[in-house]
N, C-alpha and C positions, 0 to 999 in steps of 0.2 A: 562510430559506436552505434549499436540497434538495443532495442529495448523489446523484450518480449512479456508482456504481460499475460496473468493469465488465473482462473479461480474464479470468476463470477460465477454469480448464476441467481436464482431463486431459489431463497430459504424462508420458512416460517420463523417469528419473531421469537426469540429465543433460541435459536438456531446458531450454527456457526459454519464458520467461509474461512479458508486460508488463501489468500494472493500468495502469486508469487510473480517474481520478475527478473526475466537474467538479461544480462549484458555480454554481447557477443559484438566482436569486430577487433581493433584497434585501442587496447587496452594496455595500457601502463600500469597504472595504481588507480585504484576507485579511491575516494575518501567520504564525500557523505550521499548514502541511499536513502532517500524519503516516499513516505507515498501522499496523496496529496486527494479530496476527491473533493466532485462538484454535485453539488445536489442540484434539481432543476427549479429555475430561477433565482440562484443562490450563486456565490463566486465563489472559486475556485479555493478550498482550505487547507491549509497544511492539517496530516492526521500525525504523522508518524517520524523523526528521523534516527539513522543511526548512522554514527560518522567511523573513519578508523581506528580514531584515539581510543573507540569505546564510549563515546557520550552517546547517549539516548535522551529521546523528548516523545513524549506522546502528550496529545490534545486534551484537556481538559475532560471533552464530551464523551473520551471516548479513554479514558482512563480505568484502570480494573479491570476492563473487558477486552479491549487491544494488546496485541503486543508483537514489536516489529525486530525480526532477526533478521543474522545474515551468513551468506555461505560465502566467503571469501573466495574461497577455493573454486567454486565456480561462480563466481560473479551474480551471485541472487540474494536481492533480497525477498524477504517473506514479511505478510502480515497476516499474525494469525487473529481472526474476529471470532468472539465468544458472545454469549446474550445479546444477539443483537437485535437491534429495534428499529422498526419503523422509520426512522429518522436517520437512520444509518443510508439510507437509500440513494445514493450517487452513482456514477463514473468514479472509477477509480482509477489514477494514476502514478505509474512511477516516476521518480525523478531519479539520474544517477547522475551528480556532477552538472546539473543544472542541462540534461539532457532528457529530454521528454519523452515517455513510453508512451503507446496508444491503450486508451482507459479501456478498463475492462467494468461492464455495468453490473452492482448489486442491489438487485430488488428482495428487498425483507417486507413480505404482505402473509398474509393469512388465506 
C-alpha cells in the first residue's frame, strides 16, 4: 500500500488548507485513516481520525476549525483546516492502517 499526500503550502493566519491522502496499491478494506502532524522540535501528534464504523476524533487544539473526512470509494482521506494559526505549523502526515504517508509541510505565517 502507498500513500500519497498532498495540500500543503503557505497560507496567511486565518486562512485555510485541505490535505488530502489517497491510498493506492494492495487494498482490502481500510478501517481507520488519521492524519497526524509534527511541529519542529515538538513530537509527533495525533490531529485527526476517522475509522469505518463512522467514529471520529479530532484534537483538542484543533477542534471547531478541523475537520477530517473520507472518500471510501477512493481510498482518501481529507482534512479540511479552517482559521488557522501560527501554531498549526507542522509536517503533516497520513496514517492508513498504521501505514505511513510522506508529510506534506504547512506553513501559516503572515
Amino acid at each position: 500500500v502507498q500513500l500519497q499526500a498532498s495540500g500543503g503550502g503557505l497560507v496567511q493566519p486565518g486562512g485555510s488548507l485541505r490535505l488530502s491522502c489517497a491510498a493506492s496499491g494492495s487494498i482490502s478494506s481500510i478501517n481507520v485513516m488519521s492524519w497526524y502532524r509534527q511541529a519542529p522540535g515538538k513530537q509527533r501528534e495525533l490531529v485527526a481520525y476517522t475509522s469505518s464504523g463512522g467514529s471520529r476524533r479530532i484534537a483538542d487544539s484543533v477542534q471547531g476549525r478541523f475537520t477530517i473526512s473520507r472518500d471510501n470509494a477512493k481510498n482518501t482521506v481529507f482534512l479540511q483546516m479552517n482559521r488557522l494559526k501560527p501554531e498549526d505549523t507542522a509536517v503533516y502526515y497520513c496514517n492508513v492502517d498504521q501505514i505511513w504517508g510522506q508529510g506534506t509541510l504547512v506553513t501559516v505565517s503572515s
